[in-house]
N, C-alpha and C positions, 0 to 999 in steps of 0.2 A: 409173102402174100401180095406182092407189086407194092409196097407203099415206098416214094420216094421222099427223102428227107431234106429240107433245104434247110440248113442251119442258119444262124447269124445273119439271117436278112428280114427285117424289119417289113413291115407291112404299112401302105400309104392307105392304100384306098380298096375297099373291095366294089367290085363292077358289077353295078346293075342296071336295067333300064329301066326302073322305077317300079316294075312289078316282080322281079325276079333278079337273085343274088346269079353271077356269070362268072366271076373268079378275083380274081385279087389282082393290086398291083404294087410291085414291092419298091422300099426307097428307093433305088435305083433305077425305076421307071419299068424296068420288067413287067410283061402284062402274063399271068397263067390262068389262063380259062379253066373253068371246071363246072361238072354238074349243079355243085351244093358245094358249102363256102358253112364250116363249122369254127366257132369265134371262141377262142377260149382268154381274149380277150375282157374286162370288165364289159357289162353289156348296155351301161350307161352309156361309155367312150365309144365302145364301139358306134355305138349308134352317133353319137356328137361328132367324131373322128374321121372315120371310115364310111359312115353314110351318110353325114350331113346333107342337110337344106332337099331331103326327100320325103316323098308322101309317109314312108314308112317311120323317119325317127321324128317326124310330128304328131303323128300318131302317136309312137311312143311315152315323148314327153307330156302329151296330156292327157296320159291314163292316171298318172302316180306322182307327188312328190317323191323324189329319189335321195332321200339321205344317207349317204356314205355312215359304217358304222365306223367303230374309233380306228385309231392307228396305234402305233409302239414303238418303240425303240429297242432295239436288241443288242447286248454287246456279246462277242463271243474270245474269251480270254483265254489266254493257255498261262496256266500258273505251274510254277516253278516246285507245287506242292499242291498236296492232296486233304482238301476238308474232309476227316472223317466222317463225323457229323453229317455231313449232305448224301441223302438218299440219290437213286436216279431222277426223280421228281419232286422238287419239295415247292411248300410255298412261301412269302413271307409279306404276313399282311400288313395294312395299313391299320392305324389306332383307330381311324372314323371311317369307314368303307361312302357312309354318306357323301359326306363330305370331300373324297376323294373322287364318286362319281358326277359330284356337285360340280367338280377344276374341271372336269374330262368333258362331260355331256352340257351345261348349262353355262360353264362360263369360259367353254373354247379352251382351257388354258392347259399344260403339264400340271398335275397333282404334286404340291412341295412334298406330300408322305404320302409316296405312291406304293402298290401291293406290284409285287414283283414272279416271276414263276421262274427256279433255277432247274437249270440240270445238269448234275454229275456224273456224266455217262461214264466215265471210266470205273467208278461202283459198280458194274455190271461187265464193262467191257474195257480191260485194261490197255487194250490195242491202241486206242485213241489217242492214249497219250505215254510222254515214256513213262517209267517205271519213277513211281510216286508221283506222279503230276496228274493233273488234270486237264480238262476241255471242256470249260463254262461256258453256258450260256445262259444269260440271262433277257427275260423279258418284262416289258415295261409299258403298258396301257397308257397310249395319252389321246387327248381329241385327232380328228382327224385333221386337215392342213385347211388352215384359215389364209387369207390374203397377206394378213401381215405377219406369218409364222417365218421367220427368216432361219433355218435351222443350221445351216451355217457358224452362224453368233449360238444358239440358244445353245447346242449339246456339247460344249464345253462343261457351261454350267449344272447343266444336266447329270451329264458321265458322272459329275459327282456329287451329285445328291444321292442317283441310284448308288455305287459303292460307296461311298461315306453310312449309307441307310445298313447296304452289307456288312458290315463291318460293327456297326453298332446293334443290330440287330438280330444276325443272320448268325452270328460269332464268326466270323470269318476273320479273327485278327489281322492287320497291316497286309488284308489282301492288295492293294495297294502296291506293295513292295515286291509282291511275288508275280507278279503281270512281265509275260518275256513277249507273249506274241498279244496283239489287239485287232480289232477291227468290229464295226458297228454298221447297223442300219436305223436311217432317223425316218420319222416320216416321207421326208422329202427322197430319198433315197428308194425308198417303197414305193412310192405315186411313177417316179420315174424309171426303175427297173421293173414292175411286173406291169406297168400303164391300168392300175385299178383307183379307184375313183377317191380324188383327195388323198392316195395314201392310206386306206381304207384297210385293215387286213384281215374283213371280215363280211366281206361284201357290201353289203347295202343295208342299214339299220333296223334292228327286228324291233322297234318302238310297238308295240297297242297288240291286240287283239287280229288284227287286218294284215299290217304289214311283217307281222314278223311272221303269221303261217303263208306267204302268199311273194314270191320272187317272179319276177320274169321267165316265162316260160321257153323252152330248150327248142323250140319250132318258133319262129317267126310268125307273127299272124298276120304281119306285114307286106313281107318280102320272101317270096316263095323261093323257097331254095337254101334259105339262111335258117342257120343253128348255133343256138349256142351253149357251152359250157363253163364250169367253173365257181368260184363262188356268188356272185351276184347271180348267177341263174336256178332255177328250181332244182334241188331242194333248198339249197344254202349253202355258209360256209363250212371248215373244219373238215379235215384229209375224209374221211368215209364220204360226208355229203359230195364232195367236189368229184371225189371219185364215181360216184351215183352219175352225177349231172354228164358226164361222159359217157357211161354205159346207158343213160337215158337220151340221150343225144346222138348216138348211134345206133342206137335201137329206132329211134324214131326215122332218123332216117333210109334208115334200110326199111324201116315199115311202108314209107314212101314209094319206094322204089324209083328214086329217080336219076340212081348212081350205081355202078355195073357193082356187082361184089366177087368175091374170090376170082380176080384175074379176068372177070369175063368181059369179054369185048362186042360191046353191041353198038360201035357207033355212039353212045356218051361219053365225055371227058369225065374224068375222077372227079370224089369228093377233096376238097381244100381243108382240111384243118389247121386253122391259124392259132398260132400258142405265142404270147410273150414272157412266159414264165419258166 
């Protein structure tokens, strides 16, 4: 369908002249002009990042407080053995759910007995892993990234609360012992590889009445020619909505009409969709 793909190059600035998105310009100073400029970027950042100090993301910022909803920690382990026990999906909760969204939401901090969501995909699909093993992954709700959250230091201690929790909890006996492959994502980890706001992995906070039926809309009202997708945009987070805000983001701007479609060449340069994820 003509779309070309530029991998592994980051995105500095998208180009406008204050009334109208023009095209992007990538880390390496490369400028690609384009009709329309769709951000599948956080649309906080984008706006702070990528359009700073313009009429459009002043606008922006004083429509809405923007609070980032939580962040997590993910570990994904390849064990040496297979928890019967664990479904494709299981959960495993906290004693005080209160109390736990009390550490996360009201006082910034990781929950000491935090609720965790595992999955044992090889229950389903043995492919994943060799024969009797598994491919865990677990996950782990905490606030999103506060100034003094140094994660570096902190998921040491961390790693093992959540598996020490596993293990007493979970029955997952001396999982611990059976760990051959590792590897995690912390907050900080999150904020910096998908560039969503604080670490966020949920988009933008659905707190009251107001902000949780009510995101950033997929058309700019700003900046003509800019769109966006993803989860901080309308409808929200979690794989169907995110998927929505795309097929609503390119519906919109084909409704537009102001970027050629199937191949057709009328003298406008393409649509740009910018992805960090």
């Amino acid at each position: 369908m003509g779309v070309v793909f530029h991998t592994g190059k980051g995105v500095k600035r998208i180009i406008n002249d204050g009334k109208k998105a023009l095209g992007i310009v990538l880390e390496n100073d490369e400028e690609i002009l384009g009709s329309a400029v769709v951000s599948n970027c956080d649309t906080v950042r984008t706006h702070r990042e990528l359009i700073p100090d313009t009429r459009a993301a002043y606008k922006f910022e004083g429509r809405r407080k923007y609070e980032p909803a939580c962040s997590g920690v993910v570990l994904y382990l390849g064990l040496d053995k297979r928890y019967e026990q664990l479904e494709h999906h299981d959960f495993v909760f906290s004693k005080d759910p209160e109390e736990e969204f009390d550490w996360i939401y009201n006082k910034g901090e990781p929950a000491p007995d935090p609720s965790c969501y595992v999955c044992a995909p090889a229950k389903t699909d043995p492919s994943v892993a060799p024969n009797g093993c598994e491919s865990l992954y677990i996950l782990v709700h905490t606030p999103y990234l506060r100034k003094h959250h140094d994660w570096s230091k902190m998921f040491p201690a961390y790693r093992k609360v959540i598996l020490e929790k596993m293990e007493r909890t979970a029955g997952l006996k001396d999982l611990q012992k059976h760990i051959r492959f590792e590897a995690a994502l912390t907050p900080q980890d999150i904020n910096d590889r998908y560039h969503v706001l604080n670490g966020a992995i949920y988009g933008l906070a659905s707190h009251g009445k107001v902000l949780g039926a009510f995101k950033p809309s997929n058309r700019s009202p700003d900046l003509k020619s800019l769109y966006f997708s993803g989860g901080s945009a309308h409808p929200g987070p979690g794989m169907p909505m995110v998927l929505m805000s795309g097929w609503i983001a390119a519906d919109t701007l084909d409704k537009d009409g102001i970027a050629p479609s199937n191949g057709e060449k009328h003298g406008n340069k393409p649509a740009l969709a910018h992805s960090n994820s």
